[in-house]
C-alpha positions as CSV (number, residue, x, y, z in Angstrom):
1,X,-34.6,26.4,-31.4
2,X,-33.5,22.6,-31.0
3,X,-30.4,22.0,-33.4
4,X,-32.6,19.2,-34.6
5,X,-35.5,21.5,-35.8
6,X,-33.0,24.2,-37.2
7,X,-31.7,21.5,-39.7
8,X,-34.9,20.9,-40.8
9,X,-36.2,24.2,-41.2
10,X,-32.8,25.1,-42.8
11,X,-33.7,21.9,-45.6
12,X,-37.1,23.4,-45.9
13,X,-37.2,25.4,-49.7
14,X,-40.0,27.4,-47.7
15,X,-39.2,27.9,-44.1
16,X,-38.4,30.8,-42.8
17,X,-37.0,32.4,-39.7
18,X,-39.7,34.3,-37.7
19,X,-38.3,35.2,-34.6
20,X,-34.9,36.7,-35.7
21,X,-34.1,39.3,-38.3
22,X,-36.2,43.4,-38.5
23,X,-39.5,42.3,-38.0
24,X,-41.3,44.6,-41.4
25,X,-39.1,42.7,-43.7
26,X,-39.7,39.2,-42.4
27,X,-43.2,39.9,-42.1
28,X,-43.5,41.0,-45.6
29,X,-41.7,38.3,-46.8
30,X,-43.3,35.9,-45.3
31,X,-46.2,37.2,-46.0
32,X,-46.4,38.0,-49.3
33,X,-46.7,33.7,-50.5
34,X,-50.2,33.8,-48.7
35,X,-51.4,37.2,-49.8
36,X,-51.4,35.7,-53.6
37,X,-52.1,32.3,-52.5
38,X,-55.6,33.6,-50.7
39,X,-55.7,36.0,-53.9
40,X,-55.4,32.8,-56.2
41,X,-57.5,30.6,-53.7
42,X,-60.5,33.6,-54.1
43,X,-59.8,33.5,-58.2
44,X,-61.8,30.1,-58.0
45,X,-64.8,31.8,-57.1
46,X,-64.5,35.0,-59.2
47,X,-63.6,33.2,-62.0
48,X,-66.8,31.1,-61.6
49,X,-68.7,34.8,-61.4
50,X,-66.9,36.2,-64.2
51,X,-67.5,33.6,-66.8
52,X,-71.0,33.0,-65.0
53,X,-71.9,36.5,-65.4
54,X,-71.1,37.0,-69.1
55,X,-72.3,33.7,-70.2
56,X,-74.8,32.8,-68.0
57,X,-76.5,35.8,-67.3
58,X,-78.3,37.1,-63.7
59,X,-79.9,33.8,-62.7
60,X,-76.4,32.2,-63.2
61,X,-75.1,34.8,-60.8
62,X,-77.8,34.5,-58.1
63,X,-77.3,30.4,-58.3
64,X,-73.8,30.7,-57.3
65,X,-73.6,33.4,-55.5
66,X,-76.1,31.8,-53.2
67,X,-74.3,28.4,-53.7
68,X,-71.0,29.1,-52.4
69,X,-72.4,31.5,-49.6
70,X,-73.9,28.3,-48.4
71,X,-70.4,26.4,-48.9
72,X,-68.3,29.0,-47.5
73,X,-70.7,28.7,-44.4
74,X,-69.6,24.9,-43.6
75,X,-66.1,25.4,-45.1
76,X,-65.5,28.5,-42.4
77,X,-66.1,25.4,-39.8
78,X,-63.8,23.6,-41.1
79,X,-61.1,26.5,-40.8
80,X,-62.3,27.1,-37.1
81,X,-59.9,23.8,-36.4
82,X,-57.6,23.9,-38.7
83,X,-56.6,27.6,-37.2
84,X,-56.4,25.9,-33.7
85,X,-54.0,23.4,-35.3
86,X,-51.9,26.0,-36.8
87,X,-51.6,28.1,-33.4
88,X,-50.8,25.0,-31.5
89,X,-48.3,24.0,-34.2
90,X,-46.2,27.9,-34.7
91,X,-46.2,28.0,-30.9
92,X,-44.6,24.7,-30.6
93,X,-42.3,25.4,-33.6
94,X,-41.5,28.9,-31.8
95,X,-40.1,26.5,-28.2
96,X,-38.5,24.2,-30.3
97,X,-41.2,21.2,-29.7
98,X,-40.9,19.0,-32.3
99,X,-43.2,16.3,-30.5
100,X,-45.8,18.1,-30.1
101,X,-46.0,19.4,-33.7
102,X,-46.6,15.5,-34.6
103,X,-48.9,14.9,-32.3
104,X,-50.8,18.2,-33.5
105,X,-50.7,16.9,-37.3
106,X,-52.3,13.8,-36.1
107,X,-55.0,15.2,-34.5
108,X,-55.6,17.5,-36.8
109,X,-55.9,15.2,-39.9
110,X,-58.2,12.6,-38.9
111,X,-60.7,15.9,-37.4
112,X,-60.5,17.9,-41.0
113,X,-61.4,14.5,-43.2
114,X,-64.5,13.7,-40.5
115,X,-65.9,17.2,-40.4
116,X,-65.6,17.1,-44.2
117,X,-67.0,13.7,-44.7
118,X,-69.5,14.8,-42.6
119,X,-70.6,18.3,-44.4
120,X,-70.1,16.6,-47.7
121,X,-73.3,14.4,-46.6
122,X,-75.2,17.4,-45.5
123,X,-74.8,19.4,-48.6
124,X,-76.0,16.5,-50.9
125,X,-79.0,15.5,-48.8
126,X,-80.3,18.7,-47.0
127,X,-78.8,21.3,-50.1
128,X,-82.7,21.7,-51.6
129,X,-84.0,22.8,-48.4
130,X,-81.2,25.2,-47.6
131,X,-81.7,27.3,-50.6
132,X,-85.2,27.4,-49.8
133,X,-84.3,28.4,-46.0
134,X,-82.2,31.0,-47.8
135,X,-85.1,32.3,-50.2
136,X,-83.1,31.7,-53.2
137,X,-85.0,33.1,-56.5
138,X,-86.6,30.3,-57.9
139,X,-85.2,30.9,-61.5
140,X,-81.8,30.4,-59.9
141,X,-82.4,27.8,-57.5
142,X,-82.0,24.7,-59.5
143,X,-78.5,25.5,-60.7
144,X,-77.6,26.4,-57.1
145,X,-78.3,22.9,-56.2
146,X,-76.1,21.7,-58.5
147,X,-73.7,23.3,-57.5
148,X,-73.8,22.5,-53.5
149,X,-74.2,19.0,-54.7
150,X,-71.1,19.1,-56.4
151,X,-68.7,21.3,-54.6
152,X,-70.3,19.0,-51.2
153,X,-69.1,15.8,-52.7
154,X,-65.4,17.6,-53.3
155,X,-65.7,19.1,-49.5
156,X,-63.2,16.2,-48.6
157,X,-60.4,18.0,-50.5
158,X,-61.4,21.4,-49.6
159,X,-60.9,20.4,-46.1
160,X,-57.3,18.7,-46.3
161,X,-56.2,21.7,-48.7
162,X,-57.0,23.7,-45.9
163,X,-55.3,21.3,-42.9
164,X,-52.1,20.6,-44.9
165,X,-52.1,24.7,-45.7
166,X,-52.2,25.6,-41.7
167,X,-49.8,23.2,-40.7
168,X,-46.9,24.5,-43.6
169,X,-47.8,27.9,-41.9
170,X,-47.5,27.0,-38.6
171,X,-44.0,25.6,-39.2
172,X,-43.0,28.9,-41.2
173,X,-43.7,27.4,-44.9
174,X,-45.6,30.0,-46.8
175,X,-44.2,29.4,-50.2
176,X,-45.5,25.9,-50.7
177,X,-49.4,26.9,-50.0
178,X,-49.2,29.1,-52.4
179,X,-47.6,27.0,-54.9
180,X,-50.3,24.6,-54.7
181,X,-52.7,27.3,-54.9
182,X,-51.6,28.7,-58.1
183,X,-52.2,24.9,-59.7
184,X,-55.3,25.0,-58.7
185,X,-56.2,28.3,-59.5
186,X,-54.5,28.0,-63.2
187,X,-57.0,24.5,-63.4
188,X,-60.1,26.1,-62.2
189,X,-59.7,29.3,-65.2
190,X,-59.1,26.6,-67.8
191,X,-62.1,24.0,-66.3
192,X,-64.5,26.9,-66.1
193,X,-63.9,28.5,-69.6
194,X,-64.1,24.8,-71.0
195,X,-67.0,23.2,-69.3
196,X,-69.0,26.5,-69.6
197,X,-68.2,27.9,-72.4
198,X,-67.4,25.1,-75.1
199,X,-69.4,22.4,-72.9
200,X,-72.2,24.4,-71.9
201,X,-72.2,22.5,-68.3
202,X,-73.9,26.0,-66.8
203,X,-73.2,26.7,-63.0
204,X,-72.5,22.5,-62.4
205,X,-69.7,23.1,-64.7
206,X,-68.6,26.3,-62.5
207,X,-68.6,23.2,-59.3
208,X,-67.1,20.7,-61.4
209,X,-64.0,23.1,-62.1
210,X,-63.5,24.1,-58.6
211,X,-63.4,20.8,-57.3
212,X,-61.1,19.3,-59.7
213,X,-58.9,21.9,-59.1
214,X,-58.8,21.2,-55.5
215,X,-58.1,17.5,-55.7
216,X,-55.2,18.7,-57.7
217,X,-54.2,21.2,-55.1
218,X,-54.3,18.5,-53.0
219,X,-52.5,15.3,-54.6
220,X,-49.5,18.0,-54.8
221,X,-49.8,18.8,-51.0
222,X,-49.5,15.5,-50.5
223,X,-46.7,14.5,-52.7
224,X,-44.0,17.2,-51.6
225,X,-44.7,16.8,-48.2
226,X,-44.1,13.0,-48.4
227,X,-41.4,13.5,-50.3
228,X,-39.5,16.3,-48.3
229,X,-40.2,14.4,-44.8
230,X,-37.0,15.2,-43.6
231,X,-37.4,18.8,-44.2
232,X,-40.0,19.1,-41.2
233,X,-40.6,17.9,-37.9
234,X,-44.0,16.1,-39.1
235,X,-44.8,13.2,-41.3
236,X,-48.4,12.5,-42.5
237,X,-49.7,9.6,-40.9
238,X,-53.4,8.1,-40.2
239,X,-53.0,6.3,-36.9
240,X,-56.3,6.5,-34.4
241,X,-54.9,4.2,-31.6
242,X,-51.7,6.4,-31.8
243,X,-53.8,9.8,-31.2
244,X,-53.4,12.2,-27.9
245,X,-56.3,13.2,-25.9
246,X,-54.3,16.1,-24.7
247,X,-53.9,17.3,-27.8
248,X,-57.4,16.7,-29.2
249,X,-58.7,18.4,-26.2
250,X,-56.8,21.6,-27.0
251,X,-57.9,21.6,-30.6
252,X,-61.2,20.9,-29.8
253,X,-61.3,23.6,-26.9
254,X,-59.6,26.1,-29.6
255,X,-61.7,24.5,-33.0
256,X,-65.0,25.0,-31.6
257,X,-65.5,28.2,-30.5
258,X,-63.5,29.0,-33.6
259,X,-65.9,27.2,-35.3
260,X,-69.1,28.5,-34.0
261,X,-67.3,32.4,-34.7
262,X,-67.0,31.6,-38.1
263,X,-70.4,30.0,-38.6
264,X,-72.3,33.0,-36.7
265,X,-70.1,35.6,-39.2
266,X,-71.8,33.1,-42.3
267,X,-75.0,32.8,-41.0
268,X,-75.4,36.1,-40.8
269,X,-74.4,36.6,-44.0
270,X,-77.2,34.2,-44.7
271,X,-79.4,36.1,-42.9
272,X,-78.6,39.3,-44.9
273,X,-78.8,37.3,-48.3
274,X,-82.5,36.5,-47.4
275,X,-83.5,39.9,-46.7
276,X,-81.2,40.6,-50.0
277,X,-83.1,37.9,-52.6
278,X,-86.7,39.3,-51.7
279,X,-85.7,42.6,-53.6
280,X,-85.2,40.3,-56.9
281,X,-83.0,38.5,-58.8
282,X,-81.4,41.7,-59.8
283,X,-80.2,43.1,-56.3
284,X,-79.0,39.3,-55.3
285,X,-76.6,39.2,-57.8
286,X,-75.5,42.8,-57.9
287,X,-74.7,41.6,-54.0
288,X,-73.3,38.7,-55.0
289,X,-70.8,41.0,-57.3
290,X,-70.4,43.7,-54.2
291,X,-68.7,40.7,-52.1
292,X,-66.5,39.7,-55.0
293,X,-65.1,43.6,-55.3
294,X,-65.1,42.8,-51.2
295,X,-62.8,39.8,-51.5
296,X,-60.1,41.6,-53.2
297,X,-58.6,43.5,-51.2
298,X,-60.3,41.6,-47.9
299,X,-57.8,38.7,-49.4
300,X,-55.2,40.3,-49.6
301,X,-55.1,41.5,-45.9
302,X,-56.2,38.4,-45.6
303,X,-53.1,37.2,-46.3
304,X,-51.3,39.4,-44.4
305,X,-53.4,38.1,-41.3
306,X,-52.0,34.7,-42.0
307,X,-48.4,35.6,-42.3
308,X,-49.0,37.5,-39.1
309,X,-50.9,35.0,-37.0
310,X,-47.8,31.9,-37.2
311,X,-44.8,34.4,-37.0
312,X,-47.0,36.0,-33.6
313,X,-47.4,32.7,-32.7
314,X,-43.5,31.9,-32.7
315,X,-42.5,34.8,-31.1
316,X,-45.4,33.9,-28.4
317,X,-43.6,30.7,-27.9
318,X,-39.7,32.1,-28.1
319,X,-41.2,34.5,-25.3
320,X,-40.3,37.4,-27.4
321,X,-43.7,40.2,-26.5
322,X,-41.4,42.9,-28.3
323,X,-41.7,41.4,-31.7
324,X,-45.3,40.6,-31.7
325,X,-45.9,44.5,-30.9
326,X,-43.9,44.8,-34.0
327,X,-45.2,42.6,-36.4
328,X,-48.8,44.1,-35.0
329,X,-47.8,47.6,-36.1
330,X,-46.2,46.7,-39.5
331,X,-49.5,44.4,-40.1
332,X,-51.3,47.7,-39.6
333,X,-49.2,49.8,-42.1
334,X,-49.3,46.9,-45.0
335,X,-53.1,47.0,-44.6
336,X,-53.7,50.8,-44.4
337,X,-52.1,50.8,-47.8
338,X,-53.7,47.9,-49.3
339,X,-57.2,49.4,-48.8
340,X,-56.4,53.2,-49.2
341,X,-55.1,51.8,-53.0
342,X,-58.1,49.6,-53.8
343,X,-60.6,52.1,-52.2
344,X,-59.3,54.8,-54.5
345,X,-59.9,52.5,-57.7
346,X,-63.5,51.6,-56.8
347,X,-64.3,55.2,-55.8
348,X,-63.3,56.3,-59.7
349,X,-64.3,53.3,-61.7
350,X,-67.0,51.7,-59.9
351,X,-69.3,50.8,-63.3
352,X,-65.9,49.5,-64.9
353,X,-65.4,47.3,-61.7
354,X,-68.7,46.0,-62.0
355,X,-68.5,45.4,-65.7
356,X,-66.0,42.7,-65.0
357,X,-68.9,40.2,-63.5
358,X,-71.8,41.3,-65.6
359,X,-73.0,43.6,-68.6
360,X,-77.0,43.2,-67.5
361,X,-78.0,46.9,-66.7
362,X,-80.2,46.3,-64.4
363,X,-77.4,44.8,-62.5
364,X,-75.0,47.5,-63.1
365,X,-77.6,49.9,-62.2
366,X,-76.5,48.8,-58.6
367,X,-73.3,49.5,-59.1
368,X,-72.6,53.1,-57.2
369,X,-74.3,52.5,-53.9
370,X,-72.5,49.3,-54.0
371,X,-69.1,50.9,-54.1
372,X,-70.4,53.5,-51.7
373,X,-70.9,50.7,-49.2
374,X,-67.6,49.3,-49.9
375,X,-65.7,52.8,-49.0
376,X,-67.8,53.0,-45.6
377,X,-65.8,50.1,-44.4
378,X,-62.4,50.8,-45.6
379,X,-61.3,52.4,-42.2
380,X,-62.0,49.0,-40.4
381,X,-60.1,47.0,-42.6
382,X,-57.0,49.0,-41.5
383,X,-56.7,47.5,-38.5
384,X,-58.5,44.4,-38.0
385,X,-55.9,41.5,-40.2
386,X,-53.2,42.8,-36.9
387,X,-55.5,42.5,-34.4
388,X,-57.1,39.7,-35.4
389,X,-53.8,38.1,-35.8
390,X,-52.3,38.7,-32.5
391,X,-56.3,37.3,-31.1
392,X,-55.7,34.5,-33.1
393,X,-52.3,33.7,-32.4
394,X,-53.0,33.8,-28.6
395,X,-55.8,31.3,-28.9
396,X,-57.7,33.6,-27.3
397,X,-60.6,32.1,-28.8
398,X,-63.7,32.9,-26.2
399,X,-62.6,36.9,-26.6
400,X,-63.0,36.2,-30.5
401,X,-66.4,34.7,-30.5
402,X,-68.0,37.3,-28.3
403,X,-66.6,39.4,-30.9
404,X,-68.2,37.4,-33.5
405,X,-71.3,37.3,-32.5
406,X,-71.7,41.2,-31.9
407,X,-70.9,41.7,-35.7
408,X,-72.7,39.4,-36.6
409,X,-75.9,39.8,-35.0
410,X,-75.7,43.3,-33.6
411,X,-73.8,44.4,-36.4
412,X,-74.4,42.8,-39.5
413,X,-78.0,41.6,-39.7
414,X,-79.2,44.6,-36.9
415,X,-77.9,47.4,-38.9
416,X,-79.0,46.0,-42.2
417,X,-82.9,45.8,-41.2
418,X,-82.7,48.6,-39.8
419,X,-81.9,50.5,-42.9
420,X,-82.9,48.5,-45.2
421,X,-86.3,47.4,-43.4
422,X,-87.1,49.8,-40.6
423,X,-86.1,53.3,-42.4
424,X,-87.0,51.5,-45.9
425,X,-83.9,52.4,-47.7
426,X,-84.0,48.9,-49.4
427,X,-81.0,47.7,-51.6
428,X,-79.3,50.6,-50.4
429,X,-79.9,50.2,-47.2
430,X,-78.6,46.2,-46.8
431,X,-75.4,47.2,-48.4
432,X,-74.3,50.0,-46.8
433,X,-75.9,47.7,-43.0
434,X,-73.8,45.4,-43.8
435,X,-70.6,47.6,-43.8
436,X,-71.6,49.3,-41.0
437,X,-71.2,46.6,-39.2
438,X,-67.7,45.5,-40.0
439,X,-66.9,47.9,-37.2
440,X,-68.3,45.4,-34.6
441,X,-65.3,43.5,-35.0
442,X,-62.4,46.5,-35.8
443,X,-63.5,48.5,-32.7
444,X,-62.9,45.7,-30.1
445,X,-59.8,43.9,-31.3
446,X,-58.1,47.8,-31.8
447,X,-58.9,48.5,-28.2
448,X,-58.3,45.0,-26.8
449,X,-54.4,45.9,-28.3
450,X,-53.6,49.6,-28.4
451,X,-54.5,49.0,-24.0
452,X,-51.7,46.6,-23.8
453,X,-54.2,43.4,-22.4
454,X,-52.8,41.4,-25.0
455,X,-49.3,41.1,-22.7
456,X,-51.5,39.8,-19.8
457,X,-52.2,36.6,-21.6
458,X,-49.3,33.5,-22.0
459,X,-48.8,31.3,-24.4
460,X,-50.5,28.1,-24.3
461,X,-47.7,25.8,-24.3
């Protein structure tokens, strides 16, 4: 590591050392920040559900479940680049190339505020007909628009939360993200408590407080990394004449297929949710309530994914193949724990679970085959936030959309219709489809590292 870059990331509060020091510990560590930060980030939505659901009732949960299904579609896009960023960035950090970081950050800022500019435009004009593409239940689809309209006209900060995020992980910051995403988590509980419960601003007021609470997110970002510019090798800066094609090339060679994996994984989603809202209000938001209990432990491995993927990424670009097989292994222990602990709660309280989104029975009569489709996954989850780390790290992006695409069209939306269509299981049937196919992805990325083909690949710097 260049003495110069050293100081820096010695100044840093939140730096850390990735490719020294017993690889568990570090990863853990490290870790750890974005485990509660994408814990915090996914409390904006289930707080939304929570009050939703008690206040608002089943329409309120179909309107925003199906809302921010459609959000987290163009948001997961948005991701796709900021990812490439972040691997270009840790495997420049891990050679010492403090250039090339800068030239990265540049890149990377003026793509994340044109995408969101962009989708922000889409989701105000073309929201009606997307929840109509979608079959939303028509008592639930007016407040859905609301709140695409809303959350689409924040999509700007959404966005450079995300960018500013990828490029503190990349350089081994993972305290800071997760700073800013307690602030906005701690503003989005108070927003939505006030606007829906003493305002009575319905599922808009849901929107209102998750966008405000990014802008906040965001104006923090922004402030401590201006003022601590001479704790990292970056500055931010809006220069287009200044911009490398090289660069923007590789982020764009990266970004998209990125892009278009994370898009296929939503759209399917999509796909599911239509088959989903023709059972009823009812079943859509006792689905919408299944892929909160989903998030939970999903965001914390989550987490552990991202603390893997940059310190992977380092040791890629220090050259050090023996650590990444380390931090793959440990990735897989924290994991097997994380979901062996929640899969035991859900399997003994799976009403109580469901109680904390909603008291409508007719919801909660959905509740056990809903847990029963979350424990038919669990085994997946094990190994797939290692392995999707070390696929992501390597910018082995092609490998990852082929991937993609199998779960989500083979997987996902094939082995939902044919349970829930074809042998006419119904409700039952989309659920426990749709965790079936998680295994499209865990299968492939398992073998693609326990047979060693990882090592053939180099780093891309």
């Amino acid at each position: 590591m260049s003495e110069r870059l050293e100081k820096r990331q010695g100044n840093s509060e939140g730096a850390q050392d990735l490719i020294h020091g017993p690889v568990a510990k570090t990863l853990l560590a490290f870790s750890l920040p974005f485990m509660l930060s994408t814990l915090l980030q996914t409390l904006y939505s289930t707080t939304d559900t929570i009050v939703v659901g008690q206040y608002l009732g089943q329409n309120g949960l179909s309107a925003v479940s199906n809302g921010s299904q459609l959000m987290q579609m163009l948001y997961m896009i948005c991701v796709g680049f900021s990812t490439a960023g972040q691997i270009l960035i840790a495997q420049a950090s891990g050679s010492s190339n403090e250039e090339k970081i800068q030239r990265v950050v540049d890149v990377l800022l003026v793509m994340e505020v044109a995408l969101s500019v962009v989708f922000g435009v889409i989701c105000v004009a073309g929201s009606g007909w997307m929840l109509k593409a979608l079959a939303t239940p028509e008592e639930a689809r007016e407040q859905a628009q609301y709140y695409i309209v809303i959350c689409g006209v924040g999509m700007i900060f959404t966005g450079l939360y995300n960018m500013f995020s990828a490029v503190l992980r990349g350089v081994g910051d993972s305290v800071h993200p997760f700073l800013f995403v307690l602030i906005a988590s701690l503003c989005n509980v108070v927003l939505d408590v006030v606007f829906i419960v003493f305002l009575g601003w319905n599922v808009a007021g849901a929107a209102l407080a998750t966008v405000i609470g990014q802008i906040i997110s965001v104006v923090f970002s922004i402030r401590y990394i201006n003022r601590h510019r001479d704790s990292f090798p970056f500055s931010l800066r809006i220069n287009i004449a200044a911009l490398d094609g090289e660069v923007a090339g590789k982020i764009v060679k990266l970004g998209i297929p990125a892009a278009i994996q994370s898009a296929a994984i939503q759209f399917s989603f999509l796909f599911v949710s239509h088959m989903v809202n023709s059972l009823g209000v009812s079943v859509s938001a006792a689905f919408g309530v299944v892929q909160k209990l989903r998030n939970i432990p999903a965001i914390l491995t989550q987490g552990l994914s991202l603390g893997a993927s940059p310190m992977i990424g380092q040791n890629l670009g220090a050259r050090r193949p023996d650590r990444v097989n380390q931090v793959v292994k440990s990735s897989i222990a924290f994991a097997t724990v994380i979901n062996i602990a929640f899969g035991i709660l859900f399997f003994l309280f799976p009403v109580l679970c469901f109680r904390l989104f909603t008291q409508d029975e007719a919801v909660l009569a959905y509740a056990s085959v809903c847990i029963l489709s979350l424990l038919i996954e669990i085994p997946a989850r094990f190994v797939m936030p290692g392995c999707n780390a070390l696929v992501s790290a390597q910018g082995f992006v092609k490998f990852s959309m082929v991937v993609a695409f199998v779960d989500a069209f083979v997987g996902r939306v094939l082995f939902c219709w044919l349970f829930g269509v074809f042998l006419g299981w119904g409700a039952k049937g989309f659920f426990c489809g749709y965790s079936v196919g998680t295994y499209m992805t865990a299968i492939p990325v398992f073998v693609y590292y326990i047979t060693g083909l990882w090592k053939k690949r180099t780093a891309l710097l």
